[in-house]
N, C-alpha and C positions, 0 to 999 in steps of 0.2 A: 435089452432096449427098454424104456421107461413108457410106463402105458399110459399113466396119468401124471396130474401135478401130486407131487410130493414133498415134505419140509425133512430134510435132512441138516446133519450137524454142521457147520461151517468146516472140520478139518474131513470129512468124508468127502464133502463137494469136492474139496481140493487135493485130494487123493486120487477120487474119480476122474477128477476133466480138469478142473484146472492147473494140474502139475503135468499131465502128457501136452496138454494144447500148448503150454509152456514150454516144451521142450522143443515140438514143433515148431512154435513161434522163432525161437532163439535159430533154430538150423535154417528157417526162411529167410530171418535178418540176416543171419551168417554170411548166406550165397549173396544178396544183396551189397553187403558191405565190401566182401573182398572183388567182387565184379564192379560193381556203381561206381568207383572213383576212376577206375581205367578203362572206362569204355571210349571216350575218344582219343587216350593212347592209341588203346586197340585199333581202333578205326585207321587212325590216321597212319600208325608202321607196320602195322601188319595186313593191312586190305589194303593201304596206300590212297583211300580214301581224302578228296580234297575238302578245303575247312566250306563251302559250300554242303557239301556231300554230308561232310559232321553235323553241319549243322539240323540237314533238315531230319536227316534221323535221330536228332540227340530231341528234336521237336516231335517229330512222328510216333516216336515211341508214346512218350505220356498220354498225347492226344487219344490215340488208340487204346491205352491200357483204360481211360477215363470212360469211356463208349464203350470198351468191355465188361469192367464192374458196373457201370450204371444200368446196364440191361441185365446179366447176373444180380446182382443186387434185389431188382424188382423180382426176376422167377423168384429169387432164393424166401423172398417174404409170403411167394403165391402156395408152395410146396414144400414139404417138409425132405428139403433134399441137400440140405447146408454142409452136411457130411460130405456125400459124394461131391459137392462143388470142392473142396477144402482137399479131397483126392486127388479129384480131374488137376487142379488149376495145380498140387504137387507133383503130377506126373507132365504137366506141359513144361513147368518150368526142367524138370529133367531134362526131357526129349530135347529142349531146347537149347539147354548147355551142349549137350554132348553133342548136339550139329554144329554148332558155334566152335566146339573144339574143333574140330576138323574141317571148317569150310574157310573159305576167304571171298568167296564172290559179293561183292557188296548190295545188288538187287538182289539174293536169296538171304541175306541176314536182314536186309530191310523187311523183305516179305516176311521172317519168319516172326521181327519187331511187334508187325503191327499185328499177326495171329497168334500165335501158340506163346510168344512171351506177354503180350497182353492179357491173355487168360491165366494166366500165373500169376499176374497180378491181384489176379481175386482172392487170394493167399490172405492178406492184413485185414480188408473191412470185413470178409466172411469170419475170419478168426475173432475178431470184437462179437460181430451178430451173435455166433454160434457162443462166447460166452455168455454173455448177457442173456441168453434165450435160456439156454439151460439153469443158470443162476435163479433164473425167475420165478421158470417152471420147477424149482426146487425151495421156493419158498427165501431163497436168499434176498436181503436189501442190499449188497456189499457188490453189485456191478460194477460201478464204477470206481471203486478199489481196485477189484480185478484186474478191468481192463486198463487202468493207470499201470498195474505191476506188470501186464503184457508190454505195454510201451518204452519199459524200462529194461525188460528183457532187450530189445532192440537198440537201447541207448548201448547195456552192454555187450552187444556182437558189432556194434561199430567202434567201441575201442579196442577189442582184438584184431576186428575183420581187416580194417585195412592196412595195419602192419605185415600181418599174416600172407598179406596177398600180394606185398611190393616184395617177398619172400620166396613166393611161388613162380612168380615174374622172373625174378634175378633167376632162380635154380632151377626152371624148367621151360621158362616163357608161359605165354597164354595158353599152350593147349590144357596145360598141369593147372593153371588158373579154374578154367572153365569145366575140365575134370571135376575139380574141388566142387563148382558151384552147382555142378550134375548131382555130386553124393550128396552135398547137404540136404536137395531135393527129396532127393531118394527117401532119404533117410527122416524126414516130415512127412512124406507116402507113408512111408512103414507106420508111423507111430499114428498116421489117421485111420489106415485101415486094421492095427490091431486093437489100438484101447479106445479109439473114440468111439463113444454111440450115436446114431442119429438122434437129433434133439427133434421130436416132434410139434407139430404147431399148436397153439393153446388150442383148447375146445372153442373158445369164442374170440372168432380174431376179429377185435373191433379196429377200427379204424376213424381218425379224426376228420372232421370233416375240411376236404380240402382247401378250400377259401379261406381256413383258419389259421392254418398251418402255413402255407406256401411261402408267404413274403416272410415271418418268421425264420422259417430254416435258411432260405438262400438268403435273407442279407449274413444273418450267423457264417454262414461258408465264405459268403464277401468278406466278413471281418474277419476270420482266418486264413482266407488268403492273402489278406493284405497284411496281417502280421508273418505271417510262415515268406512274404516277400522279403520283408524284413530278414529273417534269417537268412532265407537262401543268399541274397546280397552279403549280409555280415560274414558268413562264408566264406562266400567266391572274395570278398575284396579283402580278408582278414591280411595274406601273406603282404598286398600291396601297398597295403596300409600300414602297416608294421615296416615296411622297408623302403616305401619312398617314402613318407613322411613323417615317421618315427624315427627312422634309420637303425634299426632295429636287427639281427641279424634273422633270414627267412625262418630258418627252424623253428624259431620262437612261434613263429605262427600253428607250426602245429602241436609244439608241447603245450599252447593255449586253449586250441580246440581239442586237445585228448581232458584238458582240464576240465574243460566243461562239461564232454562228454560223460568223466566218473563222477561228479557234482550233481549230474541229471539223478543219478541211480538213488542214492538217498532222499531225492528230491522227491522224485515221482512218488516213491511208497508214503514221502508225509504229505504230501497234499490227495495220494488216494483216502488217507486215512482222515483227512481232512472232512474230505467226503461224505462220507457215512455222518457228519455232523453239521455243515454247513452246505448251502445251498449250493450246485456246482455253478451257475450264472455269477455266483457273488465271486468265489474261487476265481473264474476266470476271470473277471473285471479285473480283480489284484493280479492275477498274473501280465494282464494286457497292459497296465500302468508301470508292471515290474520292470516291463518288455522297455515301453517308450521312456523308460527314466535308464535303462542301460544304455540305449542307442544314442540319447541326450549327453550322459556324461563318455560313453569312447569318443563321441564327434570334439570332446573337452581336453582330453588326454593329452600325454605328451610325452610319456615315460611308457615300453613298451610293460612293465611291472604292475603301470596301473591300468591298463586291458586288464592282465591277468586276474588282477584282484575284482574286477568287475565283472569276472567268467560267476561270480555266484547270485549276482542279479541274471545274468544271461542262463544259466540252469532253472534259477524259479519261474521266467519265465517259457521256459521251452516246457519245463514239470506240468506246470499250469493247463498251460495250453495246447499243447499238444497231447499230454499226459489225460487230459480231462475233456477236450474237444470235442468224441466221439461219444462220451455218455453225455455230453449234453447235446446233443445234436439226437440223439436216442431217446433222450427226455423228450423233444419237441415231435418225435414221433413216434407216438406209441404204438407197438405192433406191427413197425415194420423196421427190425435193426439193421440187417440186411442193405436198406436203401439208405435209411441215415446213416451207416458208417462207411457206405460208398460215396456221398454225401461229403462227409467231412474229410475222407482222404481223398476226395478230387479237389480239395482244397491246394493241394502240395503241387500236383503239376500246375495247374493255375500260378503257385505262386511262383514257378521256377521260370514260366515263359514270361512273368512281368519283370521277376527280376533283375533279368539280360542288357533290355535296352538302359534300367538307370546303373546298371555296371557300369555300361558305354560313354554315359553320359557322366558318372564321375570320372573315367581317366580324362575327361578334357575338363573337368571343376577341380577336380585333386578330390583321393579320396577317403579322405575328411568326411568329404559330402554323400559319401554311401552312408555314412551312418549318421548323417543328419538325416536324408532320405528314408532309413530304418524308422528313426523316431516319430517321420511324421505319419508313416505310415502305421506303425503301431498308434499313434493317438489317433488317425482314423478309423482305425480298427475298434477300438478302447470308444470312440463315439458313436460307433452303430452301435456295440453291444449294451450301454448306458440308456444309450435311446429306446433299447425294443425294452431293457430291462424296467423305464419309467414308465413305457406304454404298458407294459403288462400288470403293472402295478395300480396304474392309474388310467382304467381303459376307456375309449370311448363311449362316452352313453349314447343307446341306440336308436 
């Protein structure tokens, strides 16, 4: 265990903790990927679950996991216990597949939603904190490199995960599914409780004063939300869009999103490396404008070819933003990673329950207008972050 702060080599750090918590990471995204896409399959043939019932669990869940990292989160900054959170929340998510394999009652998988898979949720912002803490306390400035290369790990276990798992489906069904997404757990368990160490808390954990900070960080998660709405929409409406108003054949929609997916993976590592040289606020502005100049020209498109060629603005800006999100949300609160990276990942279900009703509301515009709607949301996204970035530049006098 590390007793004090120390300055180690950058390839030692990464030998120590950030190649296991990497490994970790990838086997969290893993279970994620191949379970996330077929969950209201699941629901709906195998519990026989009606599209009411889908719905309010496919809502319940995030809601719940959001109220479980956010008070995680806070202990996790009060006590030096970031480890054993990053165990617990990989033995919840276990426990929780492998009931999931075997049950079908749909009130005991909702109950089990909103406890024990919400606390395995605390899996992604805990794994940011606990890099970032350790990196610090090790004399590193390359945090947000790191945890860019962590997020890239996850771009790549969603382009294995979910072919993998429409594979598992076919030759076993869901129980062999959810088997799968028990071991990966498992197997993130193992790797926390043999090589990580507990990162202890600085000697002097200072804290910002809060009045200073507050309106800062939450609009920052408001402009993340409202861009990651953006995505979620471009997503869900890609196949629709691609075949009722392209005419396009469906598949295309997903050999586009796998494109984008392996375009994220080089991305993230040059704009971590970015990082370490330019300001992360400045970084994200470019990705945020990257964002709303993608969603501007597919809303333009016409040929399903030229999506495709457009998946490389769509990678800078996910690299960007997503990739870089959590170290600057880290930046705005020093000495508590823990709550900023709960912070900027409660961004994502925020953005999943805005992005439903203007799904809804493009199949009666045609949808074209999901990705008008992307653009303007990303521009309003791209205008809080501008805005806090002139205030901070040019602040009030007092």
């Amino acid at each position: 265990m590390v007793s004090g702060i120390s300055v180690e080599a950058p390839g030692r750090i990464a030998t120590r903790t950030l190649v296991p918590l990497g490994v970790m990471f990838f086997f969290v995204g893993l279970s994620t990927a191949v379970v996330g896409p077929f969950v209201a399959l699941f629901l709906s043939s195998e519990v026989h679950a009606g599209p009411a019932q889908v719905a309010a669990f496919l809502i319940a869940g995030p809601v719940a996991g959001m109220v479980s990292n956010t008070m995680l989160g806070k202990l996790s900054d009060r006590r030096p216990i970031r480890r054993r959170l990053l165990l617990t929340a990989a033995l919840a998510g276990c426990s929780g597949s492998l009931v999931i394999a075997f049950v079908r009652e749909y009130w005991v998988l909702l109950a089990l939603t909103i406890t024990v898979t919400a606390i395995s949720g605390a899996l992604f912002p805990q794994s940011f904190a606990y890099a970032r803490e350790v990196l610090q306390q090790r004399g590193s400035t390359r945090a947000a490199m790191a945890i860019s290369t962590l997020r890239m790990l996850f771009s790549i276990a969603w382009v294995a995960g979910p072919p993998v798992a429409a594979l598992l489906v076919q030759a076993g069904g869901f129980r062999v599914l959810y088997l799968t997404a028990a071991t990966t757990y498992a197997v993130a368990a193992v790797v926390v409780l043999v090589r990580l160490e507990e990162a202890p808390r600085p000697a002097h954990h200072e804290r910002p004063p809060a009045g200073r900070v507050r309106v800062p960080v939450l609009l920052t998660v408001a402009a993340f939300a409202l861009m990651q709405a953006a995505g979620v929409l471009g997503v869900q409406a890609m196949s629709l869009y691609l075949g009722q108003v392209l005419h396009a054949e469906v598949r295309d929609a997903g050999l586009i999103l796998g494109l984008c997916a392996a375009l994220e993976i080089p991305l993230m590592l040059g704009f971590g490396a970015l990082s370490t040289r330019y300001p992360l606020g400045r970084l994200i502005i470019l990705g945020s404008a990257i964002g709303a100049l993608y969603y501007a020209l597919v809303s333009l498109t016409t040929h399903s070819w030229q999506v495709a060629v457009l998946q490389l603005l769509n990678a800078g800006f996910i690299a960007a933003v997503q990739g870089l999100g959590i170290s600057y949300v880290q930046e705005l609160l020093p000495g508590e990673p823990g709550r900023a990276a709960t912070l900027a990942g409660n961004a994502f279900p925020i953005a999943s329950i805005m992005s439903g009703p203007l799904l809804g509301l493009s199949a009666h515009l045609g949808y074209r207008y999901a990705y008008v709607s992307g653009a303007v949301l990303c521009s309003l996204g791209l205008l809080l972050l501008f805005t806090m970035a002139r205030r901070h530049q040019h602040p009030a006098p007092a």
